[in-house]
C-alpha positions as CSV (number, residue, x, y, z in Angstrom):
1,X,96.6,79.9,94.7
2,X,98.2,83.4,95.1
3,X,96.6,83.7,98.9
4,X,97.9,80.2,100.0
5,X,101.5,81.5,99.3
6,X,101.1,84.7,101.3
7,X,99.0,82.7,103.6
8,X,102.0,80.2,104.4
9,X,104.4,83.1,104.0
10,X,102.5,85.1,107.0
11,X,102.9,82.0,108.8
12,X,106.5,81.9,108.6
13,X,106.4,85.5,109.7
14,X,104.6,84.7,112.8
15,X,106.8,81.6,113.8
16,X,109.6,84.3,113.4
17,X,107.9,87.2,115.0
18,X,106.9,84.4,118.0
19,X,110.5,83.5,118.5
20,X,111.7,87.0,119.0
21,X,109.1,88.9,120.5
22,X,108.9,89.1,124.7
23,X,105.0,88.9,125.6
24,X,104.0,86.9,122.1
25,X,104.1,83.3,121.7
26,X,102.1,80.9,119.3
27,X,102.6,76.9,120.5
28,X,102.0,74.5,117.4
29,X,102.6,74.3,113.6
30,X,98.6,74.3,113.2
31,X,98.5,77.4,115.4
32,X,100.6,79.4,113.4
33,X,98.5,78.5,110.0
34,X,95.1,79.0,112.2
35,X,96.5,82.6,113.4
36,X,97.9,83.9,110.4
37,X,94.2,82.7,108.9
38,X,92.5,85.0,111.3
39,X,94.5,87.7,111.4
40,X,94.4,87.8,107.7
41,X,91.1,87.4,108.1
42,X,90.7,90.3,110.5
43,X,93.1,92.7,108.3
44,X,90.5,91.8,105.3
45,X,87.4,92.6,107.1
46,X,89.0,95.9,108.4
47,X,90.2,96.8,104.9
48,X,86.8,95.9,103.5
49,X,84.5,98.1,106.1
50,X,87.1,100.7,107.1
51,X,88.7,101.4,103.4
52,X,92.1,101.6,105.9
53,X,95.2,99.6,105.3
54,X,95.5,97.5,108.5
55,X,99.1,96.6,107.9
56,X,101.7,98.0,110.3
57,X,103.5,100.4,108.2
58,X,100.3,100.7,105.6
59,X,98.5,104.2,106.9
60,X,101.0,105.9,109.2
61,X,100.3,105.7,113.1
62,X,96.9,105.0,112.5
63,X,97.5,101.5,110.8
64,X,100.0,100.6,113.2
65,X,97.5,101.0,116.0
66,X,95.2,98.9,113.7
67,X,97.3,96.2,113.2
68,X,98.3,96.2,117.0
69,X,94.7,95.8,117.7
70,X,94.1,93.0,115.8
71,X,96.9,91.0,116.6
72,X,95.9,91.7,120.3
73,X,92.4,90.6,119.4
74,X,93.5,87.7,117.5
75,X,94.2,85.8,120.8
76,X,90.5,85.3,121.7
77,X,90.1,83.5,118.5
78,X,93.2,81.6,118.6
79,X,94.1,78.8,120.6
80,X,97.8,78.1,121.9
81,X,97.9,82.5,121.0
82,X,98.9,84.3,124.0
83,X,99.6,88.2,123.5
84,X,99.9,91.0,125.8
85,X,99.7,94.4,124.7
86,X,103.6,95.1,124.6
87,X,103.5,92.1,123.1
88,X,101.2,93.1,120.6
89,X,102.7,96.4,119.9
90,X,106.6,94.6,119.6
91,X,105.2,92.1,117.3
92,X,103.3,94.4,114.9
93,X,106.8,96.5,114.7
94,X,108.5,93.2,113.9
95,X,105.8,91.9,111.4
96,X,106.2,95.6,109.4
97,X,110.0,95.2,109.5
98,X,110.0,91.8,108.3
99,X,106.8,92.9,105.3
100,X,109.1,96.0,104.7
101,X,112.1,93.2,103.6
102,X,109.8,90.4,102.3
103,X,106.6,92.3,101.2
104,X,103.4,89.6,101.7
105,X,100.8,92.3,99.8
106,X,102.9,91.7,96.8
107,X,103.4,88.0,96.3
């Protein structure tokens, strides 16, 4: 039950993130659940193999450019998802602001 909280909470994120962001837009309320599914996903199978903290802010520089990766990579699994890689970069520094004030990891 925990995850589906975080789960719709990342969603919200990216519907915020998506409105703000220049070169990042998700189209659709089912996009934004099927996106923030992957990219959770993604952030889970990088923490799992890796042992690194894929969140923007998690590890320093090198967890930003994780996290800028797979948000860029998301797009390919993602329909409606269109990202470029400013895009990608902009919306991984507004995803770390927005955990720094509402913290998903610890809901």
């Amino acid at each position: 039950m925990r995850w589906l909280g975080r789960l719709a909470l990342f969603a919200i994120v990216l519907a915020i993130t998506s409105f703000f962001t220049p070169g990042f837009s998700i189209r659709g309320f089912w996009t934004f659940i099927l996106a923030a599914i992957v990219i959770t996903a993604l952030d889970y199978l990088v923490e799992s193999f890796m042992k690194v903290d894929a969140s923007p802010f998690g590890k320093g520089f090198k967890g930003f450019i994780i996290s800028v990766i797979i948000i860029y990579l998301a797009q390919f699994l993602v329909p409606n998802m269109h990202v470029s890689i400013i895009g990608a970069v902009l919306a991984a520094i507004v995803i770390g602001v927005i955990d720094a004030i509402i913290p998903t990891r610890t809901m």
